[in-house]
Backbone bond lengths (Angstrom), bond angles and torsions (degrees), N, CA, C in turn:
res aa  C-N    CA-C-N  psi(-1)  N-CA   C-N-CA  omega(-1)  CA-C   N-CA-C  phi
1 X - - - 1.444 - - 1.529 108.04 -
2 X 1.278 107.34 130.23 1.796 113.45 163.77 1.245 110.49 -66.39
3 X 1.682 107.79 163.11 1.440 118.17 167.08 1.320 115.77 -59.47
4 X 1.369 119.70 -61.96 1.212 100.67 171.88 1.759 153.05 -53.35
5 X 1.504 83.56 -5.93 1.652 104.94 -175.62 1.717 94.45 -90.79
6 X 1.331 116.58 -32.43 1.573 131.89 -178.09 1.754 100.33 -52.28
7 X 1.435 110.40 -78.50 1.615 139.63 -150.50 2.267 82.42 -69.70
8 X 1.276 96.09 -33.84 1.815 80.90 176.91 1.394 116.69 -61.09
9 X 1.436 122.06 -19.67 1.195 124.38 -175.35 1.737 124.04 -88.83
10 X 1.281 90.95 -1.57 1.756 108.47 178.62 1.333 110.66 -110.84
11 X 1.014 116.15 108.52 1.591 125.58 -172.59 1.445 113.84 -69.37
12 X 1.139 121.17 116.50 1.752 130.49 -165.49 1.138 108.83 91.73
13 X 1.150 150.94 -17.75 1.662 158.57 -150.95 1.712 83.94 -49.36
14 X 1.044 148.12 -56.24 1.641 131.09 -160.51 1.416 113.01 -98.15
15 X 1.482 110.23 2.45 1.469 114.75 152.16 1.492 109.87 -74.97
16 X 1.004 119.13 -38.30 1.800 111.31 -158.50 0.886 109.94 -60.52
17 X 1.642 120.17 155.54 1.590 132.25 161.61 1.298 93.72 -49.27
18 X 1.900 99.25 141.63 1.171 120.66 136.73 1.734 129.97 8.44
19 X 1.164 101.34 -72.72 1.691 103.97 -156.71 1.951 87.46 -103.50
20 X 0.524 115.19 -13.76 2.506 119.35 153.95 1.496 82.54 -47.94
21 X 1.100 102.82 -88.89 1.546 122.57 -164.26 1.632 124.63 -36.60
22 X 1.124 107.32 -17.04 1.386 134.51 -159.96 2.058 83.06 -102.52
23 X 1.232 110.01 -81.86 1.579 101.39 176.58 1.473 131.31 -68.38
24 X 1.136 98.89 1.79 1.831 100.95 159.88 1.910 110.95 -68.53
25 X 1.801 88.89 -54.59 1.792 110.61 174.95 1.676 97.59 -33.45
26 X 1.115 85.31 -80.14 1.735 96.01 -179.38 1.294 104.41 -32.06
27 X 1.015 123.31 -66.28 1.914 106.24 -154.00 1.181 99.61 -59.24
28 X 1.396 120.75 -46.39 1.522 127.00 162.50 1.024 127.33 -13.70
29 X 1.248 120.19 -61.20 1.458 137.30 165.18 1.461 119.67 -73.39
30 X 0.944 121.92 -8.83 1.675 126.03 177.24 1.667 105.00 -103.35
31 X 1.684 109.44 -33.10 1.416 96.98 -178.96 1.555 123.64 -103.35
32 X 1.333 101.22 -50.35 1.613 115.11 164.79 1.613 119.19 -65.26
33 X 1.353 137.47 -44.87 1.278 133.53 168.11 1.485 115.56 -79.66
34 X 1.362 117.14 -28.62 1.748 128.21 158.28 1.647 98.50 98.94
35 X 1.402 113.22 -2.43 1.489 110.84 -175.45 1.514 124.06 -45.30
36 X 1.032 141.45 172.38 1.844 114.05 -178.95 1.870 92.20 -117.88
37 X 0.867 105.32 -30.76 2.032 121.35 -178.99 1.826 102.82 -100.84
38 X 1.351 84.15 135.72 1.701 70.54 146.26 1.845 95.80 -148.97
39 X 1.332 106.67 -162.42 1.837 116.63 -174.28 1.558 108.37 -152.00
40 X 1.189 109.25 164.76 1.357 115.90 165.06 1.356 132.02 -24.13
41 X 1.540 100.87 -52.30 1.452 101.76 175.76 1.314 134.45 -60.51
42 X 1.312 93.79 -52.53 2.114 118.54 154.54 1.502 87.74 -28.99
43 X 1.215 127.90 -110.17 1.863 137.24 -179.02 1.478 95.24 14.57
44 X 1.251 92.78 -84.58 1.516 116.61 -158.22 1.626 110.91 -54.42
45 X 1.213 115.73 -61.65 2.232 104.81 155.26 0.932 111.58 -40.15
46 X 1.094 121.91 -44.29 1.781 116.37 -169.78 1.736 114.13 -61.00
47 X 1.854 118.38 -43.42 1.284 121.53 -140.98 1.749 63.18 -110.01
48 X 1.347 143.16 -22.25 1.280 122.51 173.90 1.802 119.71 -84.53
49 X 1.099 120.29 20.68 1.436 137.08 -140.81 1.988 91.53 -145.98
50 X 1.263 98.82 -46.01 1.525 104.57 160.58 1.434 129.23 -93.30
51 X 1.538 95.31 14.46 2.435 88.00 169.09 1.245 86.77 66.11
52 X 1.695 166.39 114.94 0.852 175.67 -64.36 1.349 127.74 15.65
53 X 1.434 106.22 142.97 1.366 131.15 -165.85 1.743 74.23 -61.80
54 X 1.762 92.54 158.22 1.501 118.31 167.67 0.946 109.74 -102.98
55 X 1.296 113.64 164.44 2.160 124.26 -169.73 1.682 83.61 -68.98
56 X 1.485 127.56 152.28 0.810 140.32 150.43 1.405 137.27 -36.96
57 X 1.160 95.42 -41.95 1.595 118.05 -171.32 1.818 117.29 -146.61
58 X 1.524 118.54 42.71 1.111 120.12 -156.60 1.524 113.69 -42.11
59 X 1.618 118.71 -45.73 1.580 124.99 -176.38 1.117 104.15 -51.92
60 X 1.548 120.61 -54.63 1.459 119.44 -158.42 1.761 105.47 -69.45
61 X 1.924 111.38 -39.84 1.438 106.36 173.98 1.632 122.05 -55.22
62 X 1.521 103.34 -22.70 1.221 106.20 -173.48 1.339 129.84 -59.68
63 X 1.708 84.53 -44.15 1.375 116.52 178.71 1.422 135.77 -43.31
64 X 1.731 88.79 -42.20 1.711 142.39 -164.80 1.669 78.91 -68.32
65 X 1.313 122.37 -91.27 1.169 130.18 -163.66 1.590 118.47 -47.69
66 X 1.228 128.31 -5.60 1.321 129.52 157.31 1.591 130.93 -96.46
67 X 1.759 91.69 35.71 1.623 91.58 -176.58 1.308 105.48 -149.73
68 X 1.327 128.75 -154.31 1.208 116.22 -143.61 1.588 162.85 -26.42
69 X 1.035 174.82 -63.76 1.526 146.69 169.54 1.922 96.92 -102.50
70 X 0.793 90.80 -29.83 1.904 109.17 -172.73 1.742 117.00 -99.76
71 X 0.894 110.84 72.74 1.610 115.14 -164.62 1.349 103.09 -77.43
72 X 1.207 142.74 131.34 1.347 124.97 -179.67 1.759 97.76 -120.63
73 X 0.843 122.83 21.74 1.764 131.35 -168.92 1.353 115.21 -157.01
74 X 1.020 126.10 129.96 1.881 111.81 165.76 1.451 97.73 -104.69
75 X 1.475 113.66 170.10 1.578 129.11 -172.80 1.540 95.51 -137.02
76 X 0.904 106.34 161.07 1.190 137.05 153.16 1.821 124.88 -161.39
77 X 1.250 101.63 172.66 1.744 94.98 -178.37 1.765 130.04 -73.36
78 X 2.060 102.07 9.72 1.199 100.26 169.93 1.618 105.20 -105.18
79 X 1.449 128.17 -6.14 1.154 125.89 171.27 1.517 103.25 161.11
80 X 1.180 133.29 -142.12 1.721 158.52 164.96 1.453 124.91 -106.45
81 X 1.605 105.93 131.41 1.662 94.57 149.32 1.305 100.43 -150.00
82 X 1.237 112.68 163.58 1.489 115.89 -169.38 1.547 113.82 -91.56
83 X 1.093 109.36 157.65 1.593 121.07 -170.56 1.276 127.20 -58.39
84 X 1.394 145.61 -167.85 1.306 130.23 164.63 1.405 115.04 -85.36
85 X 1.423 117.48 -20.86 1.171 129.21 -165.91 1.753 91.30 -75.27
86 X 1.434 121.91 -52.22 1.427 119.15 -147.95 2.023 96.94 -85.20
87 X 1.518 117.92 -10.66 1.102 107.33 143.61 1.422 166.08 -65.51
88 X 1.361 75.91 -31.50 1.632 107.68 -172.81 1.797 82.10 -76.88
89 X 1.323 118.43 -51.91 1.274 110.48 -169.74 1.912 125.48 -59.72
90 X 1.079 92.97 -31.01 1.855 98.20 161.17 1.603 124.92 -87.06
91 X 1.286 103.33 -22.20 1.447 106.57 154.81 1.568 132.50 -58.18
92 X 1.273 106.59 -12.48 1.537 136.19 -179.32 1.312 110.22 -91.35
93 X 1.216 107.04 -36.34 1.688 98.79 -162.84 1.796 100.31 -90.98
């Protein structure tokens, strides 16, 4: 399945903030492409792959999301993947 055939199945997907949009990509990439990491660049094909503006600053958002009390991403130095929590949560919608 394409992204765009993916993000049709989430109702509002081009309403959401920015960084929503950013962990939908992700699961995307963790479930449908099977990747275990992904990075900025990944983001950025993806939100350029969907006719939409790109996060501004994907590294630094990335970054953003692996920090304080509410982590919705883990990092490490081969890339990102998102938590169980931020799955389970798009699995919902």
């Amino acid at each position: 399945m394409e992204l765009p055939e993916f993000v049709k199945k989430i109702d509002g997907f081009y309403n959401f903030p920015v960084f929503e949009k950013i962990l939908v990509v992700g699961y995307y990439i963790h479930t449908v492409k099977q990747k275990e990491r992904f990075v900025a660049s990944d983001i950025n094909a993806a939100f350029d792959s969907l006719h939409i503006a790109k996060p501004t600053n994907a590294s630094s958002q990335l970054t953003a999301m692996t920090k304080g009390f509410v982590k919705k991403i883990l990092g490490t130095t081969k890339g990102f993947k998102l938590n169980s929590s931020s799955r389970e949560n798009i699995e919902a919608k």
